[in-house]
Structure formats: structure tokens, C-alpha cells
N, C-alpha and C positions, 0 to 999 in steps of 0.2 A: 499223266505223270511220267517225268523221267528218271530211269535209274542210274545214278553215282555210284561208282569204286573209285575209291583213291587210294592209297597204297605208298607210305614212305617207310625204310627201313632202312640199318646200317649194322655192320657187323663189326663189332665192338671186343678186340680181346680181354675180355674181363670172363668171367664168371658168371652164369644168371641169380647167383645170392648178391654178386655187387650191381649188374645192371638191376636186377627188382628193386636194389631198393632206392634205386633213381626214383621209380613208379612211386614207392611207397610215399616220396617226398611233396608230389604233387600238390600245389595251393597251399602247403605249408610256410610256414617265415624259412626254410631251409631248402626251398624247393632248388634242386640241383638238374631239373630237366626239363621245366620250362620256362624261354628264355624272355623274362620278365623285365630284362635291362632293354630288351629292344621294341619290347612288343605288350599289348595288355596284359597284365597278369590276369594268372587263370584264379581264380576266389572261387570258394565254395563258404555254405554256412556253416559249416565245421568241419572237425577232423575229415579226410579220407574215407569215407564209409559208405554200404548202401543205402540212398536214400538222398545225400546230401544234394543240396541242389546248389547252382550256381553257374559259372561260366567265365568268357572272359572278352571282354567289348560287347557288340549285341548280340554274342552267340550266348542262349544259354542252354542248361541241359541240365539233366538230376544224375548220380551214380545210379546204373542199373545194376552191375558186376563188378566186386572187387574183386579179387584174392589177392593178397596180401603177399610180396616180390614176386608175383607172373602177370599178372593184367590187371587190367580195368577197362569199364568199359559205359559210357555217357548216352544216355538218349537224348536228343535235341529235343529244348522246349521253343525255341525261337534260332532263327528268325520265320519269320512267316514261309511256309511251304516249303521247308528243312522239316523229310518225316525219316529219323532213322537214328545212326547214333556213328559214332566215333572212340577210339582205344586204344591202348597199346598193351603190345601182350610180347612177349619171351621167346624165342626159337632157342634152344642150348645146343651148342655141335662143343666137338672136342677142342678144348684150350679156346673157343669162344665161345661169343652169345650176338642173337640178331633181335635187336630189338625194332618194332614194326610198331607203324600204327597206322590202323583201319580205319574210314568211313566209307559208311555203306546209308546210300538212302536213296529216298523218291524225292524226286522235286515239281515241286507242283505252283503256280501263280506266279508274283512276284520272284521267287527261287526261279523261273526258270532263264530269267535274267541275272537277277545278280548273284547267282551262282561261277556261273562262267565268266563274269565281266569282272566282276568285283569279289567276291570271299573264295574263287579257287585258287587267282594269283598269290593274294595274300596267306591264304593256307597253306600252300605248298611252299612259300617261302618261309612260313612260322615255322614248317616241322621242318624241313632243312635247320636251322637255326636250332631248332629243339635238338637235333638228332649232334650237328657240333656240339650242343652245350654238353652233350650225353658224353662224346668223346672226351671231352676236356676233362670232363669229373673224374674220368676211370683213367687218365694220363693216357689218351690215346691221341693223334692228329687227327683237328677236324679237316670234315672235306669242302669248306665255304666255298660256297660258290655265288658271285654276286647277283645282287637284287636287280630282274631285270628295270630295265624302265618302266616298265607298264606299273609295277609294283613300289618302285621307288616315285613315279607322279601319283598314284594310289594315294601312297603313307602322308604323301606332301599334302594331297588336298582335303584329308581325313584329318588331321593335324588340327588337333584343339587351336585355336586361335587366340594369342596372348595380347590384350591392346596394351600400347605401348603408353609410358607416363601420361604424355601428352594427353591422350584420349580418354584418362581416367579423371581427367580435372573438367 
């Protein structure tokens, strides 16, 4: 097994009672922090809480840790040989807040391909993306930075397939 840290964070002049309750919004119809217009949404089988389970594309995972505006925090149930979890949690400094999110795990089998090939590009593009969306809510400038290639032929050949009229007759 191989061990993963990944590590995305931004500092956000807000508050940690306004960045938390980004967290709090999570998989809700109001989710204000994950960026669902670009990317799968994250679903869970109900509210925010210990225990829910869900995910988003073929990543899934149950809540291990809430607390309610500082963290949370997701144990992966899939994909295959994804063993550990992912979260985001609060740093508070004076007139800011750094909001972070962690994965931490072993990878083992299939993960130890398509970790590095395929869901680290896309991951670390999603929380970039997550981490602007965070800026925009709290009226802050995001810091986008484009999607590289690797990630933008990714998303292309990932890309549900729509058949066109033609092919439905």
C-alpha cells in the first residue's frame, strides 16, 4: 500500500462562523461550497450528519465527523483500494479564516493507478473549483486557475455520451 496526503486550502477574509457555514451547506439544495455547476454533485442520503452516506461520481464514502461550522470529515467506501477519508475543516487567524481540505489514505490495487492517472488530476482540480466557489460566496476574488490538459481531455472522455436525434430513431 501507498500512502496519499493531499492538502488544498485558501484563506478567505471572512469569519469561521461564515466560512463554517459553507461546510454546513454541504449536499444540500443550497450547497454554496461544492462546485456542482462544473463537476458531480456531492449527494448524500440525508441532511449533513454522522453516519450519512453518499458521495459524488464513483467516489463514495459515509460521514465519520461532523461538527457543525468547523469540519467534517468522509471515510471512503469506493473506489476500489481508496482506504481512508477526506474533509474540510477551519483554521481562524485575525480578520480571517483558512479553510482546508484533507485526504489522507493508503492505496492499494487498482487505486494505485488510477489514483495518479485519473482521480488526483480531477481532485485537485475539483477543490481548486470548490475552494473559488468558497471565495465567491464570502465576496472574496477567486484564484482560478485553468484546467490543465490532462484534466480538461479527462472531463472530455468521462463525458456521458448524448446520441444525437439521428441515432435515437
Amino acid at each position: 500500500m501507498l500512502g496519499v496526503r493531499n492538502v488544498h486550502a485558501r484563506t478567505l477574509r471572512a469569519s469561521a462562523a461564515a466560512v463554517g457555514a459553507l461546510i454546513d451547506t454541504l449536499a444540500s439544495d443550497d450547497d454554496r461550497l461544492w462546485p456542482r455547476d462544473r463537476w458531480p454533485a456531492m449527494r448524500l442520503d440525508r441532511a449533513l450528519a454522522i453516519g450519512a452516506r453518499g458521495g459524488h461520481g464513483p467516489v463514495r464514502y459515509r460521514v465519520e465527523d461532523y461538527r457543525p461550522g468547523q469540519c467534517v470529515r468522509f471515510a471512503f467506501e469506493a473506489p476500489r483500494g481508496f482506504h481512508g477519508w477526506h474533509g474540510f475543516h477551519l483554521e481562524a487567524g485575525d480578520g480571517h479564516t483558512r479553510l482546508v481540505h484533507v485526504l489522507e489514505m493508503r492505496i492499494a490495487g487498482p487505486a494505485l493507478l488510477s489514483w495518479p492517472l485519473l482521480f488526483r488530476p480531477l481532485h485537485d482540480a475539483l477543490l481548486e473549483d470548490a475552494l473559488d466557489r468558497a471565495a465567491l460566496a464570502l465576496g472574496d476574488a477567486p484564484e482560478r486557475q485553468p484546467w490543465s490538459p490532462w484534466v480538461r481531455l479527462l472531463r472530455a472522455l468521462l463525458r456521458p455520451r448524448r446520441q444525437s436525434r439521428r441515432n435515437e430513431r
